[in-house]
Short mmCIF file of the C-alpha atoms (twelve columns), coordinates in Angstrom:
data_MODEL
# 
_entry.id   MODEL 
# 
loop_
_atom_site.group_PDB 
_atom_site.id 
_atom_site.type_symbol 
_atom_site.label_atom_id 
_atom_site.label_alt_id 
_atom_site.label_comp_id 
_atom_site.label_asym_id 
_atom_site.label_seq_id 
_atom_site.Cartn_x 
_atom_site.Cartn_y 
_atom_site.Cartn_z 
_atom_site.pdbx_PDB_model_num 
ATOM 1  C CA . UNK A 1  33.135 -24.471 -58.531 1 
ATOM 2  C CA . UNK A 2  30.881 -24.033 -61.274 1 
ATOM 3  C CA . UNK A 3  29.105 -26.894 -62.520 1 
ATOM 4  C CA . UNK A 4  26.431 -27.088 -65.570 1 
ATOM 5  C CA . UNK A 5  23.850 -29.710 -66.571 1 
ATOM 6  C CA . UNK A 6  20.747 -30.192 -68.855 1 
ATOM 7  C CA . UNK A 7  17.687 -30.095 -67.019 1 
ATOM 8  C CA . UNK A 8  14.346 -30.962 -68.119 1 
ATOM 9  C CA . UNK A 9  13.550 -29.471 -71.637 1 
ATOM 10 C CA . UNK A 10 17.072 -29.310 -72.699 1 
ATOM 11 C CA . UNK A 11 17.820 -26.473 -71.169 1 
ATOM 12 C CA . UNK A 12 21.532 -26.029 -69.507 1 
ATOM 13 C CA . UNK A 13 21.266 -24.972 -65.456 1 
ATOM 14 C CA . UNK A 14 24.612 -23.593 -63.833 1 
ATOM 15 C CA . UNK A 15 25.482 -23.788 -60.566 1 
ATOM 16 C CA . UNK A 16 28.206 -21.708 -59.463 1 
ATOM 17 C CA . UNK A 17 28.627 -21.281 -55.640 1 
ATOM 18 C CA . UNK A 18 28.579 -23.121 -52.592 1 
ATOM 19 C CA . UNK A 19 24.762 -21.962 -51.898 1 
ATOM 20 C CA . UNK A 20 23.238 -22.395 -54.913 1 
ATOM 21 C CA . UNK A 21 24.449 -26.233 -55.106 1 
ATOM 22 C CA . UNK A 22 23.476 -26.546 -50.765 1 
ATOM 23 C CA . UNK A 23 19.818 -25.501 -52.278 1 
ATOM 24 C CA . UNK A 24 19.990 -27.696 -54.742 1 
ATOM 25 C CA . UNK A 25 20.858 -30.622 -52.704 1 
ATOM 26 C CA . UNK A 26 18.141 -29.392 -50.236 1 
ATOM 27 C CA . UNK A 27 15.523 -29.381 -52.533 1 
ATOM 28 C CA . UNK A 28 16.294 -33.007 -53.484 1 
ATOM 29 C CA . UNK A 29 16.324 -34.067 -49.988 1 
ATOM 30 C CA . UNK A 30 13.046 -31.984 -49.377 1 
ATOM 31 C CA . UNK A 31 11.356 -33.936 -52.044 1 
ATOM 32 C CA . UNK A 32 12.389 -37.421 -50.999 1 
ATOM 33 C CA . UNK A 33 11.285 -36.561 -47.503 1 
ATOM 34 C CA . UNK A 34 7.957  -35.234 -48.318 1 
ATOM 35 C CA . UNK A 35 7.260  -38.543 -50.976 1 
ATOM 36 C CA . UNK A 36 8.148  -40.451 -47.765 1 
ATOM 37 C CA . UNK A 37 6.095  -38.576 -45.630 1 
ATOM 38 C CA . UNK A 38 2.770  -38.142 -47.981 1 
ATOM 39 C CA . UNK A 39 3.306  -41.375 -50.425 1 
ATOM 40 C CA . UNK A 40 2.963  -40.831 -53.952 1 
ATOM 41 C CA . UNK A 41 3.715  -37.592 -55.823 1 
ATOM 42 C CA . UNK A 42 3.871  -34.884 -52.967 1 
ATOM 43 C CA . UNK A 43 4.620  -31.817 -55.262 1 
ATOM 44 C CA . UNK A 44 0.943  -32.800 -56.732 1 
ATOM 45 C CA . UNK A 45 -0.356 -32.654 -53.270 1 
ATOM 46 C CA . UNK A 46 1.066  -29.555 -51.714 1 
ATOM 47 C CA . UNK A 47 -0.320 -25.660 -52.481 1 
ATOM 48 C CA . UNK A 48 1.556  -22.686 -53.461 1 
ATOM 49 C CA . UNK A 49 1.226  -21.953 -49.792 1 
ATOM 50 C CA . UNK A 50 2.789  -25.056 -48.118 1 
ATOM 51 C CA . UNK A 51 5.641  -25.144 -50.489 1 
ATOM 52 C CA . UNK A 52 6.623  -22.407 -49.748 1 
ATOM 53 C CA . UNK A 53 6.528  -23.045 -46.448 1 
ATOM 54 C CA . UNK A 54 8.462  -25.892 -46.617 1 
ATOM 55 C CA . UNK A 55 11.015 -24.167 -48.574 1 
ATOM 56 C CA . UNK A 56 11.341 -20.915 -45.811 1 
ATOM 57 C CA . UNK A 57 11.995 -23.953 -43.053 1 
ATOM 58 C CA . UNK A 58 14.792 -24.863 -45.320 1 
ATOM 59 C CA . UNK A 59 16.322 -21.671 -46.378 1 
ATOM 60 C CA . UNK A 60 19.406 -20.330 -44.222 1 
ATOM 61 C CA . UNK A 61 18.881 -17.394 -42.608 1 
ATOM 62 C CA . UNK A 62 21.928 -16.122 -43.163 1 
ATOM 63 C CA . UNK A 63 22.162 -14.638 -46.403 1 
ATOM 64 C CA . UNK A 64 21.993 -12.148 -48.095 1 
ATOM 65 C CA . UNK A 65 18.945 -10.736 -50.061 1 
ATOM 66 C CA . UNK A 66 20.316 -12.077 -53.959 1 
ATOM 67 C CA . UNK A 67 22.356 -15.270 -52.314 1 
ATOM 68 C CA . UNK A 68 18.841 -15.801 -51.101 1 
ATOM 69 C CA . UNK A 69 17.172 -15.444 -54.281 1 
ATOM 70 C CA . UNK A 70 19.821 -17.820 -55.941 1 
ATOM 71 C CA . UNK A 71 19.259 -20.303 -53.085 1 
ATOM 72 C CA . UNK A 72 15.445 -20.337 -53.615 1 
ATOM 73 C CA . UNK A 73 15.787 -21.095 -57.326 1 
ATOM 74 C CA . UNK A 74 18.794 -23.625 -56.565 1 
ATOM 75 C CA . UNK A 75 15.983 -25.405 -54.171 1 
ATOM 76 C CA . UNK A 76 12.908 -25.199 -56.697 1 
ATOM 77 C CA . UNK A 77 15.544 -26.701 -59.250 1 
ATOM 78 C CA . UNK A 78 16.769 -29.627 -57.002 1 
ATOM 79 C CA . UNK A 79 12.654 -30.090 -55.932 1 
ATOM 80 C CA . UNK A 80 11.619 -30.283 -59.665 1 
ATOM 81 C CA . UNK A 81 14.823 -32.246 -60.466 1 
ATOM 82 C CA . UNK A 82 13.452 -35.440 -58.314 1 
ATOM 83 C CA . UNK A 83 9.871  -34.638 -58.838 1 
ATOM 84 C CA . UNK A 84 10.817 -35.647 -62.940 1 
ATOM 85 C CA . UNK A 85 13.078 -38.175 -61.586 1 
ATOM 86 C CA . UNK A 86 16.158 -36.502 -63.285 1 
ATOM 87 C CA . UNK A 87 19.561 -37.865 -61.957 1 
ATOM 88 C CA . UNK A 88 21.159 -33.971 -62.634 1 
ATOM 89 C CA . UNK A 89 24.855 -35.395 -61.290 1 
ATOM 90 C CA . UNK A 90 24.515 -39.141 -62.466 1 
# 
């Protein structure tokens, strides 16, 4: 399941397994919910430390320690994605 698509810059992001598109998709969602939560731009608004807080919440707990490194990215991708307002799948 491998799927590829230009990102912001230009540059080509591939996502190749199940996890790295579920943090993906959970990065979007995380974005939309926090917007709805704080109003305008929440990535503006939240610290180093509360991201990443928000992100840990997320993550599955499950896996391993480089499926969880691929996850994290996946999620920082999908977060930045909507924060630029980029339809990645559209």
């Amino acid at each position: 399941m491998s799927r590829a698509f230009a990102c912001y810059g230009g540059k080509i992001i591939t996502i190749s397994s199940r996890r790295q598109l579920e943090g993906y998709q959970v990065g979007l969602r995380a974005y939309h919910a926090c917007e709805q939560e704080e109003g305008e731009l929440p990535a503006d608004s939240l610290d180093d430390h509360e991201f990443t807080r928000s992100l840990d919440q997320r993550m599955p707990r499950d896996l391993s320690g480089i499926e969880a490194t691929s996850w994290r990215a996946s999620f920082i991708i999908g977060w930045t994605c909507a924060h630029l307002m980029i339809d990645a799948w559209g």
